[in-house]
Backbone as XML, in Angstrom:
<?xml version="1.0"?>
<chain id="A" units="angstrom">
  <residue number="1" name="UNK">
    <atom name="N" x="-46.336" y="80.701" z="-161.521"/>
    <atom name="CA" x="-45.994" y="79.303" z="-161.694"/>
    <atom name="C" x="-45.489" y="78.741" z="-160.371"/>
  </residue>
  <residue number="2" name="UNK">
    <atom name="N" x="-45.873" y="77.480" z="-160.213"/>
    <atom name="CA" x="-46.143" y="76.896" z="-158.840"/>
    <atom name="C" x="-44.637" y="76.014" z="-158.582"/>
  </residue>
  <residue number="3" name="UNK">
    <atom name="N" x="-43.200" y="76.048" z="-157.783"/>
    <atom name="CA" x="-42.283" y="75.216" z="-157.868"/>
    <atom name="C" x="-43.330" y="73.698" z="-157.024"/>
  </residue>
  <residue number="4" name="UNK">
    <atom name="N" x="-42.677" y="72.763" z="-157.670"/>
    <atom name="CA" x="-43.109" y="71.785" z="-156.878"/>
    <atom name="C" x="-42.367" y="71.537" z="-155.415"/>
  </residue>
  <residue number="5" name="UNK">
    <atom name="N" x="-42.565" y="70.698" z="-154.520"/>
    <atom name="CA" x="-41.822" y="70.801" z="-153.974"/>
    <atom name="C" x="-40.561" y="69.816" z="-153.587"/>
  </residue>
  <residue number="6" name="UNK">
    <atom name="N" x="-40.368" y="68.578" z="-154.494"/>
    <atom name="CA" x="-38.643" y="68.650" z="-154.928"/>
    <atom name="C" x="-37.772" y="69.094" z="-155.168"/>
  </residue>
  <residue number="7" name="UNK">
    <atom name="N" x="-38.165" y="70.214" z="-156.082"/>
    <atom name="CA" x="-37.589" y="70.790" z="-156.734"/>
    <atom name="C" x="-37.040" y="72.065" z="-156.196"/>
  </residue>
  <residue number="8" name="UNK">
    <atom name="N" x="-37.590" y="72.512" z="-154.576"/>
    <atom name="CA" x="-37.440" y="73.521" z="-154.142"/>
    <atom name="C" x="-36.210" y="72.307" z="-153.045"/>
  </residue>
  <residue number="9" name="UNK">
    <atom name="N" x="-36.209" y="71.430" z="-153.006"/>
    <atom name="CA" x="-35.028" y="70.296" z="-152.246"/>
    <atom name="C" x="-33.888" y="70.116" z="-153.153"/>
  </residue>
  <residue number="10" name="UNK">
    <atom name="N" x="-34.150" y="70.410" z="-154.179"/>
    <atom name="CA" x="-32.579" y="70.214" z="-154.979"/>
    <atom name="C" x="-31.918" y="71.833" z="-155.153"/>
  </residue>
  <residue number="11" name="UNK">
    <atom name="N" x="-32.699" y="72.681" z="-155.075"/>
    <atom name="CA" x="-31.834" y="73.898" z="-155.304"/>
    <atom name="C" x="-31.387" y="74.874" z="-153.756"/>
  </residue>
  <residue number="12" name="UNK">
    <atom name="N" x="-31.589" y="73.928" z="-152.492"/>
    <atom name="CA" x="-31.703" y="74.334" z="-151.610"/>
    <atom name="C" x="-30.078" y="73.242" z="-151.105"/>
  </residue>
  <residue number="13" name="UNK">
    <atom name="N" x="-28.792" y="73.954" z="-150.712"/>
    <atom name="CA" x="-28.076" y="73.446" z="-149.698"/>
    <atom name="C" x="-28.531" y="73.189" z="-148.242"/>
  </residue>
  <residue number="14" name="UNK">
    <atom name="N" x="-28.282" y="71.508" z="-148.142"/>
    <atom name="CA" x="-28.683" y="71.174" z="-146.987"/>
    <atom name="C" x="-27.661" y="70.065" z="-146.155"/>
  </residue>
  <residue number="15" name="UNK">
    <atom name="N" x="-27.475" y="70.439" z="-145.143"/>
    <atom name="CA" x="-26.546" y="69.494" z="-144.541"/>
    <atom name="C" x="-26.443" y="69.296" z="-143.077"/>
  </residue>
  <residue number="16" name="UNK">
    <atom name="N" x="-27.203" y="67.875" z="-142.880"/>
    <atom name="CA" x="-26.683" y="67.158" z="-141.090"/>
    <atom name="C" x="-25.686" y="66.305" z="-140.818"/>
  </residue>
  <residue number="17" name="UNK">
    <atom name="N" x="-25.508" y="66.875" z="-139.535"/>
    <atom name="CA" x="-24.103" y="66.085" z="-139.024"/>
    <atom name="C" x="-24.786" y="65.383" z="-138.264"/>
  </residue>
  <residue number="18" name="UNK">
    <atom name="N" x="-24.746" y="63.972" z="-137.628"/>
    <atom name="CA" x="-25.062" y="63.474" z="-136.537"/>
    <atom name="C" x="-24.110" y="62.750" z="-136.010"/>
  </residue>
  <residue number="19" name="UNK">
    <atom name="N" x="-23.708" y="63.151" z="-134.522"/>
    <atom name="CA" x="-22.171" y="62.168" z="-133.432"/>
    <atom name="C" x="-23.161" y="61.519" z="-132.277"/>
  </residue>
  <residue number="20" name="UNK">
    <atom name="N" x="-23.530" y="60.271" z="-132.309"/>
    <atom name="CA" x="-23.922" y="59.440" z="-131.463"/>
    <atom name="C" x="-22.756" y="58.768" z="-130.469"/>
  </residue>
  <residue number="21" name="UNK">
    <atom name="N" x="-22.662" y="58.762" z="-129.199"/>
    <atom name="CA" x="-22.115" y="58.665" z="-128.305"/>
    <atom name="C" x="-20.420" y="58.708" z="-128.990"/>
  </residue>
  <residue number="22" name="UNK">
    <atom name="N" x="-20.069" y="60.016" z="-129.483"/>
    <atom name="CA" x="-18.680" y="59.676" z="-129.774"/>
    <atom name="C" x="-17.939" y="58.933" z="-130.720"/>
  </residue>
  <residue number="23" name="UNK">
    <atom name="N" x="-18.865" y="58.047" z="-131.353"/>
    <atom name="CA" x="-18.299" y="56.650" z="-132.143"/>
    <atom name="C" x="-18.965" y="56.630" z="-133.638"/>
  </residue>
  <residue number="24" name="UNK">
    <atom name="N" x="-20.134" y="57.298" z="-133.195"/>
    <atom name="CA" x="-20.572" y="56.874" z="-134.894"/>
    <atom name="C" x="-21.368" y="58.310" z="-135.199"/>
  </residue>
  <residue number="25" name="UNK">
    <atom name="N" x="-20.860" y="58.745" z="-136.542"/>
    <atom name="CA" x="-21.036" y="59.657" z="-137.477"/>
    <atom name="C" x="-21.829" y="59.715" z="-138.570"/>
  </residue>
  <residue number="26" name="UNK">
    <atom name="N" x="-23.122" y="60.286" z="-138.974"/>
    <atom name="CA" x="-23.366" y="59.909" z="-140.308"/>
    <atom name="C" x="-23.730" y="62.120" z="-140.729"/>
  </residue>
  <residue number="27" name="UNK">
    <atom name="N" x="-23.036" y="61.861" z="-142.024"/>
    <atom name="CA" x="-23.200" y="63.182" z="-142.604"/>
    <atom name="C" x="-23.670" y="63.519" z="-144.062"/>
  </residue>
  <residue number="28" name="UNK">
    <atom name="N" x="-24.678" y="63.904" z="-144.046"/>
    <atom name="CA" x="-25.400" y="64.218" z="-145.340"/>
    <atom name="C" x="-24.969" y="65.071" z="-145.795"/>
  </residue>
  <residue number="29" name="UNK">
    <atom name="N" x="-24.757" y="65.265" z="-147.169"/>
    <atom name="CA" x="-24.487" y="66.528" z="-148.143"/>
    <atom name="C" x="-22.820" y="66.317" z="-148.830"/>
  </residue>
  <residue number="30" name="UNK">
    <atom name="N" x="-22.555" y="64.700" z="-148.500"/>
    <atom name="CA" x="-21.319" y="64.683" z="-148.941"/>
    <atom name="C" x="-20.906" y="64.170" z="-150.263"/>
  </residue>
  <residue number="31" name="UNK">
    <atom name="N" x="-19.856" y="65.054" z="-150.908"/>
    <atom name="CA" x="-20.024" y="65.320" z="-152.391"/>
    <atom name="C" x="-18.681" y="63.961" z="-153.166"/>
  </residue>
  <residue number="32" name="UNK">
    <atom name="N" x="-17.392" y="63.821" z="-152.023"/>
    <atom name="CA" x="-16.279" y="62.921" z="-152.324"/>
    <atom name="C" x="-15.480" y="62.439" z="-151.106"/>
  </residue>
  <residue number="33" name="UNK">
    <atom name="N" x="-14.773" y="61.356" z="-151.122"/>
    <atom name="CA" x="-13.876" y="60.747" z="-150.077"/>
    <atom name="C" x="-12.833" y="61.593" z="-150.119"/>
  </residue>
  <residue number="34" name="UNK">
    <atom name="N" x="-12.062" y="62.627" z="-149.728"/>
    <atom name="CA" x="-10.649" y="63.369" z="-150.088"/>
    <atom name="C" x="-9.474" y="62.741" z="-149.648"/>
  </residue>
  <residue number="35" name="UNK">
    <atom name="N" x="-9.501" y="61.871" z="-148.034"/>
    <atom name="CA" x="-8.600" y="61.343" z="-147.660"/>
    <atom name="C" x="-9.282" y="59.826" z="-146.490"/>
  </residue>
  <residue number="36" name="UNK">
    <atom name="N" x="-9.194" y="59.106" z="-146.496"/>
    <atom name="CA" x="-9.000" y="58.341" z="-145.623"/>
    <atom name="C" x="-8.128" y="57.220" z="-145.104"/>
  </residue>
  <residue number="37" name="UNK">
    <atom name="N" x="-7.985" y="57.751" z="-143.745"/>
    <atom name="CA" x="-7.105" y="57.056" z="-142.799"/>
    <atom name="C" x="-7.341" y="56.530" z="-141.330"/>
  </residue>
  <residue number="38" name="UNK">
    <atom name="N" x="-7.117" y="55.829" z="-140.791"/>
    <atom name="CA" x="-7.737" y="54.906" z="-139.409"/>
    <atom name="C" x="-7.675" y="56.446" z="-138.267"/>
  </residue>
  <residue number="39" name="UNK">
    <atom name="N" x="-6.682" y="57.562" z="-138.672"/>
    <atom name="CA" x="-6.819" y="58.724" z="-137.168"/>
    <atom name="C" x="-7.518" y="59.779" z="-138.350"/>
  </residue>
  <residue number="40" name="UNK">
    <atom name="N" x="-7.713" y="59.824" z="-139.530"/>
    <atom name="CA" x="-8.390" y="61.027" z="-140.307"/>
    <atom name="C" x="-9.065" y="60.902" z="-141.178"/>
  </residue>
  <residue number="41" name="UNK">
    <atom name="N" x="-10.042" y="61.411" z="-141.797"/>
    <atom name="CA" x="-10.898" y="61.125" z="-142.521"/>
    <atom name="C" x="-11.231" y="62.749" z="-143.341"/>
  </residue>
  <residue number="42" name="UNK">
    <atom name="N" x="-11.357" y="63.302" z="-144.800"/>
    <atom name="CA" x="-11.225" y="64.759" z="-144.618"/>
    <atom name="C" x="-12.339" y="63.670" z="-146.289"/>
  </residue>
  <residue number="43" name="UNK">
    <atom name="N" x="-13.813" y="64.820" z="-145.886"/>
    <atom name="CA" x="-14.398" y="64.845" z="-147.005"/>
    <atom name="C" x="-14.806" y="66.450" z="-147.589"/>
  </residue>
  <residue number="44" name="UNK">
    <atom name="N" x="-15.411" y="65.759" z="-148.880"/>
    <atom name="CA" x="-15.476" y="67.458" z="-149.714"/>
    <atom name="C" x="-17.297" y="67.437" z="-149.412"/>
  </residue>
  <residue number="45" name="UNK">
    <atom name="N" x="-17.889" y="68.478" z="-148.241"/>
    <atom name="CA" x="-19.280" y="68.333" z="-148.316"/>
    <atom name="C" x="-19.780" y="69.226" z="-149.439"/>
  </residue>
  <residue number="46" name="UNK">
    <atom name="N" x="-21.153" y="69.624" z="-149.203"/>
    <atom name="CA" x="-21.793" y="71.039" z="-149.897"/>
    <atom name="C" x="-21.406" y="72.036" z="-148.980"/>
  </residue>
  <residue number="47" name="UNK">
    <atom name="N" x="-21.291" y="72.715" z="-147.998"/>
    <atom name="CA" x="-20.604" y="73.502" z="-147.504"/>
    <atom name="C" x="-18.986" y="73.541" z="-147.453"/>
  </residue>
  <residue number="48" name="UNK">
    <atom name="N" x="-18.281" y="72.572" z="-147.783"/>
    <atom name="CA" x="-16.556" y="72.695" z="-147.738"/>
    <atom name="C" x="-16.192" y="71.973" z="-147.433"/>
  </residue>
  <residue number="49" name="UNK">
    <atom name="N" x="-15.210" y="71.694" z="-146.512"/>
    <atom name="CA" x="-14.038" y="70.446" z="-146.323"/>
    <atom name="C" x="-15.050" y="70.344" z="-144.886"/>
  </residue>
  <residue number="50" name="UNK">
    <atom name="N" x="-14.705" y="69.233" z="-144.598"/>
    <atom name="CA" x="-14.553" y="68.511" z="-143.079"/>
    <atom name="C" x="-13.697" y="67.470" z="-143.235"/>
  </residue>
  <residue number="51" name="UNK">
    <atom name="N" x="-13.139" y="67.683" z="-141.909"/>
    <atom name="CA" x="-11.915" y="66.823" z="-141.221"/>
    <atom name="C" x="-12.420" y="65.971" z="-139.727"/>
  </residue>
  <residue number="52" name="UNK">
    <atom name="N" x="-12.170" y="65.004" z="-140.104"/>
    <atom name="CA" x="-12.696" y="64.029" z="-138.835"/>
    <atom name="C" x="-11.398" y="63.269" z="-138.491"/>
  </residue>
  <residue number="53" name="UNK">
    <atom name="N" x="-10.957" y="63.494" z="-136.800"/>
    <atom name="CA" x="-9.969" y="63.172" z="-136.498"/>
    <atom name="C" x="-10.059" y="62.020" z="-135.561"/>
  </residue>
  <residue number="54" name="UNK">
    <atom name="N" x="-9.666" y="60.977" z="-134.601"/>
    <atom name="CA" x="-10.205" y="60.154" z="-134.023"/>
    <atom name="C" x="-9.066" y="58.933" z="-134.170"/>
  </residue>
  <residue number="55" name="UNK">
    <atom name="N" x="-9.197" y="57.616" z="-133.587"/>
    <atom name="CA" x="-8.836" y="56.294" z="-133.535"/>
    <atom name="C" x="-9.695" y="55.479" z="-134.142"/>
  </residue>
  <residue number="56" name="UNK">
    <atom name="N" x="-9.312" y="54.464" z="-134.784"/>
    <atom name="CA" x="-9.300" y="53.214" z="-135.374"/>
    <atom name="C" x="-11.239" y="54.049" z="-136.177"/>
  </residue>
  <residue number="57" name="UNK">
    <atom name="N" x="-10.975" y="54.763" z="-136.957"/>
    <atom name="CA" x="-11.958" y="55.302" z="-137.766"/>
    <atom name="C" x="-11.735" y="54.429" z="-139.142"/>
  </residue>
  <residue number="58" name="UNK">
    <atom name="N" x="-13.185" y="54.420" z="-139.600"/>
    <atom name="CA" x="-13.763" y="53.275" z="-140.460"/>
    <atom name="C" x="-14.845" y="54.187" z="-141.181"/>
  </residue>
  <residue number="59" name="UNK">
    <atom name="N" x="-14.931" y="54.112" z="-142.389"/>
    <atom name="CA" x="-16.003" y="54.230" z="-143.431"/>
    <atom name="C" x="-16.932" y="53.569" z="-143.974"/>
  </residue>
  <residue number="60" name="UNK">
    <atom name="N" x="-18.071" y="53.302" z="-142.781"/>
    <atom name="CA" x="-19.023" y="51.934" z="-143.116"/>
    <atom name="C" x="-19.795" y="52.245" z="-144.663"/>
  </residue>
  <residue number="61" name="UNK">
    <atom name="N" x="-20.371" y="53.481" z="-144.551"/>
    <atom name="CA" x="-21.333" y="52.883" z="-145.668"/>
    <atom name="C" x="-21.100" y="55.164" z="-146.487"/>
  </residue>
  <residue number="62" name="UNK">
    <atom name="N" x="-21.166" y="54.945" z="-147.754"/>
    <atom name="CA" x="-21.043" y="56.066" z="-148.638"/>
    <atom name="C" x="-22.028" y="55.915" z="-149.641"/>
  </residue>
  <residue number="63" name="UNK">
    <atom name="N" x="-23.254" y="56.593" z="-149.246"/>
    <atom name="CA" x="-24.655" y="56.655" z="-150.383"/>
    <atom name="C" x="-24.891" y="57.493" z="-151.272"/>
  </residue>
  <residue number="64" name="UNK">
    <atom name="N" x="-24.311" y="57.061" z="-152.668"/>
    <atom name="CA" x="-24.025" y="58.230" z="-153.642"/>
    <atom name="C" x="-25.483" y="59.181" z="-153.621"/>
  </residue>
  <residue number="65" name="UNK">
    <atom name="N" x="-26.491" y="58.138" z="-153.632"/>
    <atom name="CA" x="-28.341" y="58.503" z="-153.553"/>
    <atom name="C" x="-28.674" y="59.621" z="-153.042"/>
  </residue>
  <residue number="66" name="UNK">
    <atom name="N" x="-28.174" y="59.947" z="-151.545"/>
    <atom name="CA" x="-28.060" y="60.300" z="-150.511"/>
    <atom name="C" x="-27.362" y="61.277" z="-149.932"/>
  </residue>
  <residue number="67" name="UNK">
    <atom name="N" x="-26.109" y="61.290" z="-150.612"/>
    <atom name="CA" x="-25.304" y="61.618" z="-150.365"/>
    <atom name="C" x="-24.623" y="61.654" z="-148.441"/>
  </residue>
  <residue number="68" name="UNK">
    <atom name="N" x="-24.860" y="60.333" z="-148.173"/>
    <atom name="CA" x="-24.637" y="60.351" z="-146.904"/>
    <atom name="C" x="-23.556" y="59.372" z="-146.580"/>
  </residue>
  <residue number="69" name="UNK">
    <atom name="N" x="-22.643" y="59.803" z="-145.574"/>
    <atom name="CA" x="-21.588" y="59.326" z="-145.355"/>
    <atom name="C" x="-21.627" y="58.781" z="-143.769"/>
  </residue>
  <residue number="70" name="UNK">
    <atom name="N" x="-21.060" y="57.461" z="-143.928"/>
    <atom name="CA" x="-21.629" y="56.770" z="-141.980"/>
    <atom name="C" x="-19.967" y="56.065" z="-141.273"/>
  </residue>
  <residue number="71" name="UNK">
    <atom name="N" x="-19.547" y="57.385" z="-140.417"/>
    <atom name="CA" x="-18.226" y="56.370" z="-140.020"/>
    <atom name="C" x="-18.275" y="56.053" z="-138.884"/>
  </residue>
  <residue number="72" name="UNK">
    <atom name="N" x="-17.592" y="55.136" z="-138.299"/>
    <atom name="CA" x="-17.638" y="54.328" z="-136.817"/>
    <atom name="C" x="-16.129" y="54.930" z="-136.457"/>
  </residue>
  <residue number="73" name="UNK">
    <atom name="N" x="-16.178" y="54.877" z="-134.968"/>
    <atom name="CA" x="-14.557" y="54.507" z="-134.661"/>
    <atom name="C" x="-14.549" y="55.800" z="-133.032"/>
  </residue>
  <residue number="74" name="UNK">
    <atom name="N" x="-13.453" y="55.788" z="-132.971"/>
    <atom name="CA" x="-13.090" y="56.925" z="-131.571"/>
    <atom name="C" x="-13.181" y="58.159" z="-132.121"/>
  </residue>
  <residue number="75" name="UNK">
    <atom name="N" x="-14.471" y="59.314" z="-132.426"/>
    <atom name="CA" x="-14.366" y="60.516" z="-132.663"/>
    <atom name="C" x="-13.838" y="61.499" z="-132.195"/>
  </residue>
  <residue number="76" name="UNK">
    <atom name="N" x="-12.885" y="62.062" z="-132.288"/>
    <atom name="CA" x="-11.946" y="63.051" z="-131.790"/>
    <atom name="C" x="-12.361" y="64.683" z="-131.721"/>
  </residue>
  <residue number="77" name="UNK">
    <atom name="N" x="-12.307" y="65.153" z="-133.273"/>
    <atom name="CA" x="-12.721" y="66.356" z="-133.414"/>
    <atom name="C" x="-13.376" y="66.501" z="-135.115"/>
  </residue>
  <residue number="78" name="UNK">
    <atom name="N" x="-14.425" y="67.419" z="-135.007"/>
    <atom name="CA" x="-14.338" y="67.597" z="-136.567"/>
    <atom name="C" x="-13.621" y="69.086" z="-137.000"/>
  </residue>
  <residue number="79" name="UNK">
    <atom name="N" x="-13.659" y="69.691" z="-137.923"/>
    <atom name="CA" x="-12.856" y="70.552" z="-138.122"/>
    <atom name="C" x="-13.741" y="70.963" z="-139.559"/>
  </residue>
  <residue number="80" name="UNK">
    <atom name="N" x="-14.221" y="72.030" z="-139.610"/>
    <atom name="CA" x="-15.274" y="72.990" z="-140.648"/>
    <atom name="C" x="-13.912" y="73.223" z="-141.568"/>
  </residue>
  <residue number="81" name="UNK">
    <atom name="N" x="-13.908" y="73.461" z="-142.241"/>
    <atom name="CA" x="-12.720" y="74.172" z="-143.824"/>
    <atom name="C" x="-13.849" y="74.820" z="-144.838"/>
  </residue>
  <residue number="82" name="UNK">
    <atom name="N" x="-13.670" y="76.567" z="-145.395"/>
    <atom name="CA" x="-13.989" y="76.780" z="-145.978"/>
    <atom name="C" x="-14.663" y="76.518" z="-147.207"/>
  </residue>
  <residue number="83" name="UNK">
    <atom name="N" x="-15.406" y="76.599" z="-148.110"/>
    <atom name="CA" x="-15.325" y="75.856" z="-149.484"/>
    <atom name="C" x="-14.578" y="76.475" z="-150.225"/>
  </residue>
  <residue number="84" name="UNK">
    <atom name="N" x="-13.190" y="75.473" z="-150.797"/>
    <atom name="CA" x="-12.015" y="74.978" z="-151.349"/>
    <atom name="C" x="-10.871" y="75.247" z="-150.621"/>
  </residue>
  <residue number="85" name="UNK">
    <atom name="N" x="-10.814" y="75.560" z="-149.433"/>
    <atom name="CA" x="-10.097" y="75.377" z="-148.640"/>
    <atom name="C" x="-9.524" y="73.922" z="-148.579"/>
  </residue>
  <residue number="86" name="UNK">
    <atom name="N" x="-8.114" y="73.898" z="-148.333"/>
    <atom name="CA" x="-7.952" y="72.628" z="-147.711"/>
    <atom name="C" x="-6.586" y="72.477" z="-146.650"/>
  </residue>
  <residue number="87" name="UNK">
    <atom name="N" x="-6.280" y="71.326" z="-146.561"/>
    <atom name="CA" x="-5.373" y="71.661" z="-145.270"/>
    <atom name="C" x="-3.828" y="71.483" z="-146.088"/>
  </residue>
  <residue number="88" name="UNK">
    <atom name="N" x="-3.217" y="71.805" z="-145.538"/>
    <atom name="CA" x="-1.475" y="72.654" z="-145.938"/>
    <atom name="C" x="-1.369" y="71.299" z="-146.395"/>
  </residue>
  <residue number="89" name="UNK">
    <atom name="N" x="-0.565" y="71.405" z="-147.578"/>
    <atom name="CA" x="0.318" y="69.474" z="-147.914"/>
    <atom name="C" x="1.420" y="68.978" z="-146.918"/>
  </residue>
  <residue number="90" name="UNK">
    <atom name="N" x="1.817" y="70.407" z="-145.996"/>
    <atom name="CA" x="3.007" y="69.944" z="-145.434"/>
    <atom name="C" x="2.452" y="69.471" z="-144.221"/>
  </residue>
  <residue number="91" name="UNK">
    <atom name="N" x="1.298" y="70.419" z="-143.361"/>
    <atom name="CA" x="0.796" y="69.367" z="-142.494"/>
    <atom name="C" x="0.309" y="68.283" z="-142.253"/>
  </residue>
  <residue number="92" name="UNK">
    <atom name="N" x="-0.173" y="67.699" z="-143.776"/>
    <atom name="CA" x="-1.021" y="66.896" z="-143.671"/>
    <atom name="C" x="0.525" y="65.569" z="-144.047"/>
  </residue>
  <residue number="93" name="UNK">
    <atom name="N" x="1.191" y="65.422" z="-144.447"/>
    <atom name="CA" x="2.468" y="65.337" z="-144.680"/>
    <atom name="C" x="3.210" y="64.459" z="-143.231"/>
  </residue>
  <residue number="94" name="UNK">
    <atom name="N" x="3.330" y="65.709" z="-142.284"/>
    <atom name="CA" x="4.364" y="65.693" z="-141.210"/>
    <atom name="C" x="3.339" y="65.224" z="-140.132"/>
  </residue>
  <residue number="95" name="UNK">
    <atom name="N" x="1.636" y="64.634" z="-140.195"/>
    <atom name="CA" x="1.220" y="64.367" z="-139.343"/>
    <atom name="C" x="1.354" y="62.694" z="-138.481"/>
  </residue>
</chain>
């Protein structure tokens, strides 16, 4: 029996990051918003947490369809987190 080939796209984890000159972000495979803030941004992808750190950061556009996420702003660092990992309450807290 023959999979079609959608169907070999939905049971397959897939996920791009793209950082265009520093400022703008778009990331596929993203599952929820966990935190956002103008220096942080922490979503839940298909591979785990990411943390996006930066200045005057913005959440233009979130495509449930798609699952693609597009932010603007001063990109700093991203930061990989396990899946269900997440970051300490106290750091995230005292930052």
């Amino acid at each position: 029996m023959e999979m079609k080939e959608n169907e070999k796209k939905s049971d397959t984890k897939e996920q791009l990051i793209v950082l265009s000159n520093k400022s703008n972000l778009s990331v596929s495979g993203t599952n929820k918003i966990i935190s956002l803030k103008p220096d942080l941004i922490q979503l839940d992808t298909v591979f785990g947490g990411l943390i996006i750190s930066g200045e005057n950061l913005e959440l233009i556009k979130l495509d449930n369809n798609t699952t693609r996420a597009e932010i603007n702003g001063n990109i700093n660092s991203l930061k990989f987190l396990e899946k269900h990992e997440k970051e300490p309450f106290f750091r995230k807290l005292f930052k």
